[in-house]
FIMAR-522203 format. One record per residue (C-alpha): residue number from 1; residue in three letters; x, y, z. Coordinates in nm, 3 decimals. Each point is the difference from the previous one (the first is absolute). Example, Ala and Ser with C-alpha at 12.3 -4.5 7.8 and 13.67 -1.06 7.14 Angstrom:
2
REC  1  ALA  1.230  -0.450  0.780
REC  2  SER  0.137  0.344  -0.066
This chain:
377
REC  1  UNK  9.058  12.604  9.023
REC  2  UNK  -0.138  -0.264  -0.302
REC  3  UNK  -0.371  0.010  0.059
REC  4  UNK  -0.099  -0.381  -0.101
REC  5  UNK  -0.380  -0.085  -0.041
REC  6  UNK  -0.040  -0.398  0.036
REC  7  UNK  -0.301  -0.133  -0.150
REC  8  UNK  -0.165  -0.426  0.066
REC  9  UNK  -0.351  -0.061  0.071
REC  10  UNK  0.004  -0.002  0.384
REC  11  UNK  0.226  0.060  0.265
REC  12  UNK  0.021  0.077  0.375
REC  13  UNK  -0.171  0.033  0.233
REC  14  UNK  -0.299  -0.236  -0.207
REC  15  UNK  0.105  -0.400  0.054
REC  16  UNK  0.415  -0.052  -0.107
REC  17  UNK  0.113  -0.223  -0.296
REC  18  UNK  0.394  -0.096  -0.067
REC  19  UNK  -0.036  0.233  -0.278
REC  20  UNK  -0.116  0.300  0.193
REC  21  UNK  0.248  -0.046  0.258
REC  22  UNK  0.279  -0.024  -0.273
REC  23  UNK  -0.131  0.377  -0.098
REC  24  UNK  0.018  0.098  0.373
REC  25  UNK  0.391  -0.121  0.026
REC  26  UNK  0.045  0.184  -0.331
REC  27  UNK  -0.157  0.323  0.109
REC  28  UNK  0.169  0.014  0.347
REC  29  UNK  0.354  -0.084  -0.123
REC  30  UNK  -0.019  0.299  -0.247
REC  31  UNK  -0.142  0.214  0.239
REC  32  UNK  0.301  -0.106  0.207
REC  33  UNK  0.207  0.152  -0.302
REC  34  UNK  -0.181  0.358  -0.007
REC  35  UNK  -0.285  -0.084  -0.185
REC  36  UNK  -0.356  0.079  0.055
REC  37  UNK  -0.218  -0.323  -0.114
REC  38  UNK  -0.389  0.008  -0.016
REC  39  UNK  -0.274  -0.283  -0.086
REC  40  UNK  -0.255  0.025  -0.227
REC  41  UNK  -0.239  -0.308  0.014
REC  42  UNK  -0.326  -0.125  0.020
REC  43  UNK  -0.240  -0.098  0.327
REC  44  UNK  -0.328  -0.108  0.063
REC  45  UNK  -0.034  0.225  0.278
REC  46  UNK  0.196  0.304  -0.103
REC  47  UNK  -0.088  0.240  0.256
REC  48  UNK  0.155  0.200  0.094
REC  49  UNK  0.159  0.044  -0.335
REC  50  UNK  0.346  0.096  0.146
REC  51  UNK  0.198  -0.215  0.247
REC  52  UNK  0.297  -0.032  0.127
REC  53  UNK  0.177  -0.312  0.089
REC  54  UNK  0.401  -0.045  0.126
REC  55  UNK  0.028  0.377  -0.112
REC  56  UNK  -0.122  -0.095  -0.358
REC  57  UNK  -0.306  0.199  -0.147
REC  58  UNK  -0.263  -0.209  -0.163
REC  59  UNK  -0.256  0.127  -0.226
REC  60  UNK  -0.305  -0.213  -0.056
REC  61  UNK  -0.300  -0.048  -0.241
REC  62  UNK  -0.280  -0.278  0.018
REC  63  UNK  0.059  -0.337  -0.097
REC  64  UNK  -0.333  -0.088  -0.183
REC  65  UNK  0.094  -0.321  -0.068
REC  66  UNK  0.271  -0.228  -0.016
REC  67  UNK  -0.035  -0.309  -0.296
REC  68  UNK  0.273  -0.243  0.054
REC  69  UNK  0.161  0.232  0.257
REC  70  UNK  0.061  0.262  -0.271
REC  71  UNK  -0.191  0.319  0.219
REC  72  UNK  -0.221  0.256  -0.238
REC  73  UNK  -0.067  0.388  0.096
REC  74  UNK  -0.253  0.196  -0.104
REC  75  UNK  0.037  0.338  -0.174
REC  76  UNK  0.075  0.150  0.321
REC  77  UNK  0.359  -0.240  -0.057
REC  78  UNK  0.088  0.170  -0.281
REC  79  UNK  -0.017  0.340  0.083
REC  80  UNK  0.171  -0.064  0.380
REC  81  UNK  0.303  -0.149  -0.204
REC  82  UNK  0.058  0.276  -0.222
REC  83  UNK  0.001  0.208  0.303
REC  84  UNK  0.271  -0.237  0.143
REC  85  UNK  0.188  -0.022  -0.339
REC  86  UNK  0.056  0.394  0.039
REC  87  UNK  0.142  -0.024  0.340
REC  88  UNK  0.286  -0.286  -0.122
REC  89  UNK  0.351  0.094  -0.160
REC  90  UNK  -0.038  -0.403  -0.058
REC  91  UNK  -0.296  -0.257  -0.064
REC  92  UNK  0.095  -0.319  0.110
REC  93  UNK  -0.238  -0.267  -0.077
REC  94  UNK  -0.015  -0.307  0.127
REC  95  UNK  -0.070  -0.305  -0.230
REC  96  UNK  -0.261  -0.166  -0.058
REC  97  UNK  -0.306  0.174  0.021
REC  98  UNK  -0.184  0.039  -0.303
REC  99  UNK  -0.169  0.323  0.109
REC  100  UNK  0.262  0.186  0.079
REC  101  UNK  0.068  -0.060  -0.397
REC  102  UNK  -0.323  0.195  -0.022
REC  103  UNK  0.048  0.256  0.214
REC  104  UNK  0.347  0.077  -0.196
REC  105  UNK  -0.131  0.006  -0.358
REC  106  UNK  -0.294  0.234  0.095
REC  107  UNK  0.176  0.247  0.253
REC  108  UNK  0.260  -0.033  -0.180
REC  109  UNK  0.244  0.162  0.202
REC  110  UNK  0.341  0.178  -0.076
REC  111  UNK  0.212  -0.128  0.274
REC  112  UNK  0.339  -0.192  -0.006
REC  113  UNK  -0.162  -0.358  0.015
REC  114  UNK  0.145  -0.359  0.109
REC  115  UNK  -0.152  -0.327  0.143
REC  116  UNK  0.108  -0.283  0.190
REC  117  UNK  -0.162  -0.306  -0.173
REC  118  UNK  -0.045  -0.260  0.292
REC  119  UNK  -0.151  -0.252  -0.249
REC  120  UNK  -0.146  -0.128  -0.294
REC  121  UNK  -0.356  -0.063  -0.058
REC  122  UNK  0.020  -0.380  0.102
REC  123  UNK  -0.380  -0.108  0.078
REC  124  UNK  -0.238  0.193  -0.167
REC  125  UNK  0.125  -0.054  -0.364
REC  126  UNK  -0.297  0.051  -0.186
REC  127  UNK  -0.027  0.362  0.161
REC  128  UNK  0.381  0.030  -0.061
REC  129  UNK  -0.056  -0.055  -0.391
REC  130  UNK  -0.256  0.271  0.008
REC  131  UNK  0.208  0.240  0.196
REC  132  UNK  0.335  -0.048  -0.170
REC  133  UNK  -0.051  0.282  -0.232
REC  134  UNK  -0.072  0.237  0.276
REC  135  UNK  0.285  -0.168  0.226
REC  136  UNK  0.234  0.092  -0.351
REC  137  UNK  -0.114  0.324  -0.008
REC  138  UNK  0.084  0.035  0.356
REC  139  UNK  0.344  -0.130  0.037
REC  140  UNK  0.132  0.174  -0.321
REC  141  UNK  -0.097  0.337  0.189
REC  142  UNK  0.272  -0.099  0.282
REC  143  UNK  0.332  0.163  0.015
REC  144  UNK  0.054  -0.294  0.216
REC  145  UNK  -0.115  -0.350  0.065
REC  146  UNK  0.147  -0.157  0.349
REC  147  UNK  -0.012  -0.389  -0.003
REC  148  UNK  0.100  -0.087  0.371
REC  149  UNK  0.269  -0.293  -0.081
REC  150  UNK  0.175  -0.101  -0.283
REC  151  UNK  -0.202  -0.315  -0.047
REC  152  UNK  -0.321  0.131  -0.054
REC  153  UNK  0.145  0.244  -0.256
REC  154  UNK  0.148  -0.265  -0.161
REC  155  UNK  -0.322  -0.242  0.004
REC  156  UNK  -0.303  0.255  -0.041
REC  157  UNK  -0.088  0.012  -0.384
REC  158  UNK  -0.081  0.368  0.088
REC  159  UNK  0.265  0.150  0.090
REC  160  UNK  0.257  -0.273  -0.206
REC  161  UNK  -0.215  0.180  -0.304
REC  162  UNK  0.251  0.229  -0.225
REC  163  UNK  -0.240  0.318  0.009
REC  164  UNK  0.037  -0.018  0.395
REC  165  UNK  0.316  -0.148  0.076
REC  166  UNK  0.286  0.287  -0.023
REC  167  UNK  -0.211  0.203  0.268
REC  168  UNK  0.031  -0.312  0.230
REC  169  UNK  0.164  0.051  0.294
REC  170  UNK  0.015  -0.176  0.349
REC  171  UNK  -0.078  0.044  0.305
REC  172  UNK  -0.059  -0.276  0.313
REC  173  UNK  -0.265  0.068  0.187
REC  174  UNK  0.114  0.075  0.379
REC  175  UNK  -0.097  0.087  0.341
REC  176  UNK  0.116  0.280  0.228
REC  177  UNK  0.085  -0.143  0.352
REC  178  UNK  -0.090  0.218  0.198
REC  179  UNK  -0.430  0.003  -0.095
REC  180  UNK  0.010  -0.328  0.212
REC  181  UNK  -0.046  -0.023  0.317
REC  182  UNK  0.319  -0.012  0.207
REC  183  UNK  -0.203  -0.292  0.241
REC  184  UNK  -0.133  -0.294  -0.061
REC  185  UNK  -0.280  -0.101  0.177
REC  186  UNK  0.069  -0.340  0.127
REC  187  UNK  -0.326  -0.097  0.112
REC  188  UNK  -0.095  -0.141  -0.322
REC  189  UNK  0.222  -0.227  0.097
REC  190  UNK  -0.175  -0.208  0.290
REC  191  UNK  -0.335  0.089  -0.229
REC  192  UNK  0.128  -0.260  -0.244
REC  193  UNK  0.117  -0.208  0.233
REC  194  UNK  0.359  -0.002  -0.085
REC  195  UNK  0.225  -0.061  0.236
REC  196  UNK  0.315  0.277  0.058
REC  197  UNK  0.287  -0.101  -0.167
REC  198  UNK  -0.220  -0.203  -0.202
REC  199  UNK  0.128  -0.058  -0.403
REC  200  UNK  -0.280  0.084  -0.208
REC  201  UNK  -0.030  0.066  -0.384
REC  202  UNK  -0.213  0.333  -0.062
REC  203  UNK  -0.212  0.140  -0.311
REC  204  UNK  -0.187  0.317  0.013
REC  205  UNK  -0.237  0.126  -0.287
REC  206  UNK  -0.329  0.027  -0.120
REC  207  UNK  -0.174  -0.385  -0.087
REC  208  UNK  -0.013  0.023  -0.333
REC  209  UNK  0.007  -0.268  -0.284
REC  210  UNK  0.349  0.085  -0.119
REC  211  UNK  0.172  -0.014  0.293
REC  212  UNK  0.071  -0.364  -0.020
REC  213  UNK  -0.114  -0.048  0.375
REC  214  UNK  -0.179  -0.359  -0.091
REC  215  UNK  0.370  -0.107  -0.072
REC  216  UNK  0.156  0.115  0.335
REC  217  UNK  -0.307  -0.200  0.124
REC  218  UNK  0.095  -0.287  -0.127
REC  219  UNK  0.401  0.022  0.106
REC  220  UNK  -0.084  0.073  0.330
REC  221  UNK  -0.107  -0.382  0.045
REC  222  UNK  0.378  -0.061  -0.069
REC  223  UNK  0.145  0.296  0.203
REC  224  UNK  0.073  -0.071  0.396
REC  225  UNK  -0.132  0.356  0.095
REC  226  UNK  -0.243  0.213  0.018
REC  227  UNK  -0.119  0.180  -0.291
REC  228  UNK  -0.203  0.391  0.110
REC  229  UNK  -0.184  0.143  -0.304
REC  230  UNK  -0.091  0.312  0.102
REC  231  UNK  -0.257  0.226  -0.207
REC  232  UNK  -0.414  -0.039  -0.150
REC  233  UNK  -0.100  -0.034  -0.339
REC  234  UNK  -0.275  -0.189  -0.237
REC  235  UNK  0.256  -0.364  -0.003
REC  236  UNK  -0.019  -0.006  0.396
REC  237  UNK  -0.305  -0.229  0.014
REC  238  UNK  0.156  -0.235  -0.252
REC  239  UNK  0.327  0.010  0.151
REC  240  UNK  -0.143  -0.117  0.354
REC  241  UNK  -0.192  -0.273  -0.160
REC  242  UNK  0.297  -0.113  -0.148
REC  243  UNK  0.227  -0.033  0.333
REC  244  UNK  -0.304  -0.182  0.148
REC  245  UNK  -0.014  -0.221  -0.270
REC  246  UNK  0.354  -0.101  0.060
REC  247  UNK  -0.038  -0.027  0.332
REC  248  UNK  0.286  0.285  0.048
REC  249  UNK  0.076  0.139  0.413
REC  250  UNK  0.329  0.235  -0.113
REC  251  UNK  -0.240  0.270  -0.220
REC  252  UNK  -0.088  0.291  0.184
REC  253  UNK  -0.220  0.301  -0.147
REC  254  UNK  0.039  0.279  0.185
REC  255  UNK  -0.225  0.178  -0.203
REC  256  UNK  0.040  0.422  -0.023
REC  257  UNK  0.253  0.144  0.213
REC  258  UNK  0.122  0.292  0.073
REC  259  UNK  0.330  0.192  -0.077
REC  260  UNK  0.169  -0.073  0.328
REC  261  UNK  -0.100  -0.367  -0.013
REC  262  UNK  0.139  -0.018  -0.360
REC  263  UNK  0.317  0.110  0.165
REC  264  UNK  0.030  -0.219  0.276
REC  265  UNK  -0.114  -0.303  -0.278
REC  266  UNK  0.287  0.110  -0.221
REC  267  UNK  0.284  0.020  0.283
REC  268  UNK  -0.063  -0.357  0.157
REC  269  UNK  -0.077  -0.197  -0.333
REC  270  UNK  0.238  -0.284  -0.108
REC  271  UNK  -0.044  0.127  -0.332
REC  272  UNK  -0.214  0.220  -0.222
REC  273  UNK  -0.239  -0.248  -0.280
REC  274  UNK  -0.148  0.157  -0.352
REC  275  UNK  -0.115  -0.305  -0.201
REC  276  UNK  -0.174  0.212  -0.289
REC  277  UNK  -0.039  -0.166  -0.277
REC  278  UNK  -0.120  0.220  -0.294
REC  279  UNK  0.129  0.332  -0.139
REC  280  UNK  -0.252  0.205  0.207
REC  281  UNK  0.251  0.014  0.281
REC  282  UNK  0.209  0.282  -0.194
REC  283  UNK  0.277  0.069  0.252
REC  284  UNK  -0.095  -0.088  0.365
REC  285  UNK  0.006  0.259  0.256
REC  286  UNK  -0.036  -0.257  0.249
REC  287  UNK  0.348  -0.122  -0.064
REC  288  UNK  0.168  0.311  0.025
REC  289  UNK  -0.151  0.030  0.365
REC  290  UNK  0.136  -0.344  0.084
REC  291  UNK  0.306  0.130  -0.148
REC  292  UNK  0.002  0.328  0.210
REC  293  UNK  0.008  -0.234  0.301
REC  294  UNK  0.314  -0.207  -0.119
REC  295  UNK  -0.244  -0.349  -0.068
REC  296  UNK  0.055  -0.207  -0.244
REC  297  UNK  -0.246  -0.086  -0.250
REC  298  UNK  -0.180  -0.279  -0.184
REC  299  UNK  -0.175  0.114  -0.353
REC  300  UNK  -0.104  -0.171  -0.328
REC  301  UNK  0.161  0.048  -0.368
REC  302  UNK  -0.256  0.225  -0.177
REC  303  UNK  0.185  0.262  -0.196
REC  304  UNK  -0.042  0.224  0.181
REC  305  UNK  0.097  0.237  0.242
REC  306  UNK  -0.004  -0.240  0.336
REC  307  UNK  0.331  -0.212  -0.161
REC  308  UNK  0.184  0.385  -0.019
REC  309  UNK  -0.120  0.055  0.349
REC  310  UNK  0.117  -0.330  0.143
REC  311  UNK  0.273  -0.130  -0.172
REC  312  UNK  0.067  -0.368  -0.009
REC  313  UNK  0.310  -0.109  0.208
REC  314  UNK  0.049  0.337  0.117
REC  315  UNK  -0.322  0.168  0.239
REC  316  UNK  -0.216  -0.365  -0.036
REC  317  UNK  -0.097  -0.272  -0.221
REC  318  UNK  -0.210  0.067  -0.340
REC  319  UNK  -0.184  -0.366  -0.118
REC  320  UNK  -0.241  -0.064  -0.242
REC  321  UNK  -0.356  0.082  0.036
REC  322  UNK  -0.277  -0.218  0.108
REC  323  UNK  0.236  -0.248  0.069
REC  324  UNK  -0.069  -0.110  0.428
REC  325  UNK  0.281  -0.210  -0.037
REC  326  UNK  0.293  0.272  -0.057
REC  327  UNK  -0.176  0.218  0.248
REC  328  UNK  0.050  -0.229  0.248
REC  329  UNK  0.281  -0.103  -0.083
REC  330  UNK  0.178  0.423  0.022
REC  331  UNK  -0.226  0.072  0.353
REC  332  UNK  0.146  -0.344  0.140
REC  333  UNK  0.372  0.077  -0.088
REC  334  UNK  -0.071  0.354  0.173
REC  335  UNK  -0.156  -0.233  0.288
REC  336  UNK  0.297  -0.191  0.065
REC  337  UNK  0.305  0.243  -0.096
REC  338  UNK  0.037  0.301  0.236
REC  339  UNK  0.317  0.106  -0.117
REC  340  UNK  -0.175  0.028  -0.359
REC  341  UNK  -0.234  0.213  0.147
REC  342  UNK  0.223  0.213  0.115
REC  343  UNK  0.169  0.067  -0.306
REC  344  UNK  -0.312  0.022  -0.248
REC  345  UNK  -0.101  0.236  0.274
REC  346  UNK  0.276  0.236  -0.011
REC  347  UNK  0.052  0.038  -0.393
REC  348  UNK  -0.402  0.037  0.026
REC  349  UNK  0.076  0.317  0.231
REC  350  UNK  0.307  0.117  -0.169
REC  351  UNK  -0.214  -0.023  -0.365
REC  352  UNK  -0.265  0.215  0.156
REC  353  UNK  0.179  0.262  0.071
REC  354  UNK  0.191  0.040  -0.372
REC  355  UNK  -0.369  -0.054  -0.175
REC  356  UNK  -0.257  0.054  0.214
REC  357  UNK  0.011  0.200  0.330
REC  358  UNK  -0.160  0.382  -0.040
REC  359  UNK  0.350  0.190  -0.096
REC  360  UNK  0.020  -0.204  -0.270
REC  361  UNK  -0.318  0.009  -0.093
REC  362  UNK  -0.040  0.392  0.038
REC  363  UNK  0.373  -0.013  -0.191
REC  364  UNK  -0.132  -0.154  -0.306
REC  365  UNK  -0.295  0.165  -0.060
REC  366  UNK  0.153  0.317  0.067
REC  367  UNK  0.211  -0.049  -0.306
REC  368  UNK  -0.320  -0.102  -0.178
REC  369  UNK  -0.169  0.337  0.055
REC  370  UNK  0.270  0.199  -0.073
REC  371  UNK  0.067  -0.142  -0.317
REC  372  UNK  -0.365  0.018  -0.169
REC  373  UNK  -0.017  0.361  0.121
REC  374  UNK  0.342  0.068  -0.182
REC  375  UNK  -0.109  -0.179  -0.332
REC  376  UNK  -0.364  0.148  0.020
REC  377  UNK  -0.043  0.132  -0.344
């Protein structure tokens, strides 16, 4: 049994990100595959220390601060992550987090180490010009780097960079079926006032400013059907303004729901809509869900990940970003062509389970673990 330590600044049971869910699929699709995963990460209420959560240990230390969400320990950190770093056959870090480049050069450890880089730096640039020499330092001490499609290998001037490029491999991101709920709970349903049997487009995710949601805003003025954007975040205030403004009655938030609501949202949608419009939106985890449940989906050209989760023609349409125009344009021939549906639907499905499901998941990185422990020097 591989004993694999993962390390990111937070992670269950403290609030739940894309990213920290992507670790969670990871984790419980290796431990599906004989391995024994643990958590190392930071929380601003880490007592007790040690918890447990879908059979996966987490060890905490205090968050003292987090400065454009990059979360700082104390001293206490360091020493609870060298105790961590002697329990693990494997580090795996989980890019970016700056002080997790911090923790490594001063612990130091001697572990087998890899990382899954879910992105660049793409906002804070001034910070990322004064971290790139630690972020070098980092990534050369990788047996491994995991880019989770082949675009954003291809398009990150980190890992495109010759020093870093022939320990490159990849790896989708994916989600093990069976950590949803088998139920949907349909009640969220009459909540939003949809009808049953109602078409309705669907986006789920956190309001942020890259998600592009001002754009599905404006297409929904063109779009015969009801548009449910589901989730909280700093852009919701701005977004409601904005479908007042137009006068819009087919926008619906239905603010934070739960898992079983998610479910039911995801199995009676027309279609699945991801209009992000800048690189921050790495791969999409929300689009592999949609694919899980055979929808087809709607997503921008960004280079990156979301155009190697949905593939244009084949699980959905892919149009530019920011423009209202093509949005509407893709959710309206999904409106008004069933049969279309249908088939985006099934390849959606079928493309899940070669890339995406938990087998392959737990398959892939598998491979990955045994092969850094074999080539350990």
């Amino acid at each position: 049994m591989t004993k694999i330590l993962h390390v990111y600044r937070t992670y269950f049971p403290d609030p739940q990100g894309g990213l920290q869910e992507a670790i969670r699929q990871i984790a419980l699709a290796s431990k599906a595959f004989g391995h024994e995963p643990r958590v190392f990460a930071l929380s601003p209420h880490p007592t007790p220390e040690h918890v447990e959560c879908d059979g996966i240990a987490v060890w905490r230390a205090r968050s003292w601060a987090a400065p454009a969400s990059c979360d700082l320990g104390g001293p206490k950190a360091f020493s609870a992550f060298a105790k961590a770093a002697r329990w693990a056959d494997v580090i795996h870090y989980h890019f970016p987090w700056p002080f997790a480049d911090v923790l490594e050069s001063v612990v130091s450890p001697t572990r087998a180490k890899v990382m899954t880089y879910h992105s660049d730096v793409v906002r804070q640039r001034a910070l990322g010009r004064v971290y790139a020499p630690l972020m070098q330092g980092m990534l050369g001490g990788m047996r491994a780097i995991v880019a989770t499609s082949p675009p954003y290998a291809q398009t990150s001037p980190v890992l495109a960079d010759t020093k870093h490029r022939n320990r490159v491999r990849v790896i989708p991101l994916g989600i093990d079926e069976s950590s949803y709920p088998q139920w949907g709970d349909d009640g969220v349903l009459q909540r939003l006032g949809l009808d049953q049997g109602e078409p309705f487009f669907l986006f789920i995710g956190v309001l942020r400013y890259y998600k592009g949601l001002h754009t599905l805003v404006q297409a929904a003025a063109s779009v015969n059907a009801k548009v449910v954007i589901a989730g909280t975040g700093p852009e919701h205030a701005a977004l409601q303004a904005q479908v007042c403004n137009f006068g819009l009655q087919n926008v619906v938030f239905a603010g934070q729901i739960s898992d079983a609501e998610k479910v039911a949202l995801l199995q009676r949608c027309r279609a699945f809509v991801l209009p992000s419009h800048l690189r921050s939106e790495a791969f999409g985890m929300v689009l592999v869900e949609a694919s899980m449940y055979g929808k087809p989906m709607v997503s921008c050209e960004i280079g990156t990940g979301t155009s190697f989760v949905n593939l244009e023609g084949e699980t959905g349409f892919v149009v530019p970003p920011e423009s209202p125009g093509a949005l509407a344009h893709a959710m309206n021939a999904l409106l008004d062509d069933g049969e279309l549906v249908e088939k985006f639907g099934r390849a959606a499905r079928r493309r899940y389970e070669a890339l995406f499901s938990g087998p392959a998941l737990g398959k892939a990185y598998t491979q990955l673990y045994q092969d850094v422990l074999k080539n350990r020097p």
